[in-house]
C-alpha positions as CSV (number, residue, x, y, z in Angstrom):
1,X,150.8,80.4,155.1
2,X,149.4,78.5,158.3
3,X,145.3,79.5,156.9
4,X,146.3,77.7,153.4
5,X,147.8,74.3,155.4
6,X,144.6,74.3,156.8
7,X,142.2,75.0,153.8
8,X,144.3,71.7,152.4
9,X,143.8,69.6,155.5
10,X,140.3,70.8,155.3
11,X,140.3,69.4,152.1
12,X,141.5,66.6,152.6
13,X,138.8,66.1,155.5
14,X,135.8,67.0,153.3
15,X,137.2,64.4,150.9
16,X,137.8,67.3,148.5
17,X,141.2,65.6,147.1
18,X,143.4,62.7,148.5
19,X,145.9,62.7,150.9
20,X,148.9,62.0,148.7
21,X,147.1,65.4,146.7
22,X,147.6,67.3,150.0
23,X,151.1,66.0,150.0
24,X,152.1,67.5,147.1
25,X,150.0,70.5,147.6
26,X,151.9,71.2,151.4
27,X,155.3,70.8,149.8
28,X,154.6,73.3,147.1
29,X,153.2,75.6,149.1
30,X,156.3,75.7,151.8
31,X,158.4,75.6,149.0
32,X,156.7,78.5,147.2
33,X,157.4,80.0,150.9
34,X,160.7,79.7,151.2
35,X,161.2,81.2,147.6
36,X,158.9,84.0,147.9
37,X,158.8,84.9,152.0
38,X,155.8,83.9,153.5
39,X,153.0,83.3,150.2
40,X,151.2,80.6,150.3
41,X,150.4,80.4,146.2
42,X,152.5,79.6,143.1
43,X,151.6,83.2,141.5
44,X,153.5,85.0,143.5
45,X,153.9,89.1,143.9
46,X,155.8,90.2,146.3
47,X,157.5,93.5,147.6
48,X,160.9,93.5,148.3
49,X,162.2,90.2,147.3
50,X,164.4,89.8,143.5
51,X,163.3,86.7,141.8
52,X,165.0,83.3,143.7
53,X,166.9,85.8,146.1
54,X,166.4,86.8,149.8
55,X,166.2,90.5,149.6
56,X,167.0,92.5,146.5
57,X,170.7,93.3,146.7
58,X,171.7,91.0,143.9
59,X,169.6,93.0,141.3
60,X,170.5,96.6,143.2
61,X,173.8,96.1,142.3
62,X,173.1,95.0,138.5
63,X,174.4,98.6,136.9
64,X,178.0,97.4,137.8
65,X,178.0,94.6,135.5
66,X,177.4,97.8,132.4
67,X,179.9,99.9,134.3
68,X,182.5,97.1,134.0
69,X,182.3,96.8,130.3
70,X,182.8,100.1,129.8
71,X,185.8,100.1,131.9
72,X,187.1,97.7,129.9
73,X,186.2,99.1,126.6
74,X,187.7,102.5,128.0
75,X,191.0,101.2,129.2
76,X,191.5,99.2,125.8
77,X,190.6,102.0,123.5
78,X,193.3,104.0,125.8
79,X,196.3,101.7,125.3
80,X,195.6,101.6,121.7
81,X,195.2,105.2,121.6
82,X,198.6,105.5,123.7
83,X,200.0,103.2,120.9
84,X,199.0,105.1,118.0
85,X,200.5,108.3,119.8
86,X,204.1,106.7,120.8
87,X,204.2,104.8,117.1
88,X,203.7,108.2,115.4
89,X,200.8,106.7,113.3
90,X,199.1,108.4,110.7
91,X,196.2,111.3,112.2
92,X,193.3,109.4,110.9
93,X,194.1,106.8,113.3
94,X,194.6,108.7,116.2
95,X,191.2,110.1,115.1
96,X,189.8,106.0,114.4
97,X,191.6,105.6,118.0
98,X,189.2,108.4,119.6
99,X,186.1,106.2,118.8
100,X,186.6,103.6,121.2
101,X,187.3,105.7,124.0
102,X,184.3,107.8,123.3
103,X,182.5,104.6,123.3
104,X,183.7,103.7,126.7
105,X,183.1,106.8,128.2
106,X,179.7,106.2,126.7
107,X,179.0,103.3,128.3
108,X,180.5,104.5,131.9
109,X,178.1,107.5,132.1
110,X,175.2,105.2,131.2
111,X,176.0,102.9,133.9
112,X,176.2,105.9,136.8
113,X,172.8,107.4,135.3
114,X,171.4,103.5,135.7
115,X,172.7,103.2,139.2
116,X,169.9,105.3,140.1
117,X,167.7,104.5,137.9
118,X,164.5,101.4,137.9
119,X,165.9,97.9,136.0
120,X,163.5,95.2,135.0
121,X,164.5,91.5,135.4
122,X,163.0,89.5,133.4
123,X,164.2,85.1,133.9
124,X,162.0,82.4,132.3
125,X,163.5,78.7,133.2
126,X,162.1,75.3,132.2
127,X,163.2,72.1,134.1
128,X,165.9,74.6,135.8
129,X,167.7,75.8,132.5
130,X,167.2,79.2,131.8
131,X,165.3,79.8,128.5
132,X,165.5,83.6,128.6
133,X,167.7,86.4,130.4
134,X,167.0,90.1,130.3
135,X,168.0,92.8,132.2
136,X,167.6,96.6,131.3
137,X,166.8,100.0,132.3
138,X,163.7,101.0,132.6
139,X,163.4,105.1,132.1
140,X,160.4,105.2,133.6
141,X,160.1,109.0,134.2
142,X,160.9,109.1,130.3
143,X,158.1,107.2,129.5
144,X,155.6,108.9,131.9
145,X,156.8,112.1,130.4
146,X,156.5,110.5,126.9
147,X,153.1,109.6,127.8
148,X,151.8,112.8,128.4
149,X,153.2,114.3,125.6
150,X,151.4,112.0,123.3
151,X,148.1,112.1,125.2
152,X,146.8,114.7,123.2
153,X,147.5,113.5,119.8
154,X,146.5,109.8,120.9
155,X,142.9,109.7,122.0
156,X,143.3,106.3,123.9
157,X,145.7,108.0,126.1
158,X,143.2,110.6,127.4
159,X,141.4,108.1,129.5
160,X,144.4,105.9,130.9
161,X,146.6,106.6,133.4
162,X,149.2,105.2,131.5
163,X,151.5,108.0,133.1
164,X,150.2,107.5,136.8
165,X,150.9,104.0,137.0
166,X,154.3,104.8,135.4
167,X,155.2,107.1,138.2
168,X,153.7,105.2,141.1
169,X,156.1,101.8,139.7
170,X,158.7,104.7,140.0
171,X,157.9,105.9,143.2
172,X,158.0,102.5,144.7
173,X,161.4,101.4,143.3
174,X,162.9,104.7,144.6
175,X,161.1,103.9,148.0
176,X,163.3,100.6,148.1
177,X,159.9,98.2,147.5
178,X,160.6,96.7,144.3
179,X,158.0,94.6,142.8
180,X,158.9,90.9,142.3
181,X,156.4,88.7,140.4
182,X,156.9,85.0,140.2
183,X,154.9,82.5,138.9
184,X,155.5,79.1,138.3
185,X,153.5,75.9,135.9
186,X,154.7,73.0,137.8
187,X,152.8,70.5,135.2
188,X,155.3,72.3,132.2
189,X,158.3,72.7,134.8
190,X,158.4,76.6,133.6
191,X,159.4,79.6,135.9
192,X,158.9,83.2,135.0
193,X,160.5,85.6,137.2
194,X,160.3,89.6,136.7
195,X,161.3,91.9,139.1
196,X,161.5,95.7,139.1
197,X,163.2,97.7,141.0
């Protein structure tokens, strides 16, 4: 960060841009700092960091938000199934009553398998309101393996390594260095933030 302070005083020096330029310029860039460690630019990729966080537990921990709907699901679709048992209802609602809990359990085993598994973060603000929130999944084995598969049949395939660069984003989340990107349009006030990891 200390080389781009000095390309900017240089700047300024060389008459380049004006002071109050060099102003705004230094505040940006030890702003972009503190969000994104130590980078000096507004396009930021970093490893390591989740988008607007110091360090990534926030987003490691994201599978538990899943895992608690499916509690809930579960545990509902039980006392309605304990319900239908003690009121003596009629079988096809004790069958009706089995859906819901299957559901739950559902969602409870997808949660464990994501615990270990790659999410993508995807945030895009303007003027600090969020536009746009996802968060999901990302099978990446799946796809590398889905890749190859359709290599043969797709002849665009056979000269990518689709699959490689698959596997090496999966090797690096499972390494514990996710990839955060961050880049930000200060004329438009947007933010895009994607991390993976």
């Amino acid at each position: 960060m200390e080389e781009e302070r000095l390309l900017i005083l240089k700047m300024v020096e060389s008459g380049q841009i004006q002071t109050d330029e060099a102003v705004v310029l230094l505040a940006a860039l030890e702003k972009s700092g503190r969000n994104a460690g130590n980078s000096a630019s507004p396009d930021v990729l970093t490893q390591g960091h989740g988008p607007g966080q110091d360090g990534d537990s926030r987003w490691a921990r994201f599978w538990i938000y899943p895992m608690i709907a499916g509690t809930g699901v579960l545990v509902l679709a039980a006392l309605l199934l304990a319900w239908l048992y003690t009121s003596e209802a009629a079988k096809g609602w004790l069958v009706c009553g089995w859906l819901p809990v299957l559901l739950g359990v559902a969602v409870v085993l997808l949660a464990l398998w994501t615990r270990r598994t790659t999410w993508m973060h995807l945030r895009i603000t303007e003027e600090g309101r969020r536009k746009l929130a996802f968060s999901f999944p990302l099978p990446l084995g799946l796809a590398a393996w889905a890749v190859r598969i359709a290599r043969p049949f797709v002849p665009r395939l056979q000269q990518t390594g689709v699959d490689d660069l698959i596997l090496a984003l999966r090797a690096s989340a499972s390494r514990g260095e996710p990839i955060a990107i961050d880049v930000q349009d200060d004329e438009r006030g947007e933010r895009i933030e994607v991390y993976v990891g």
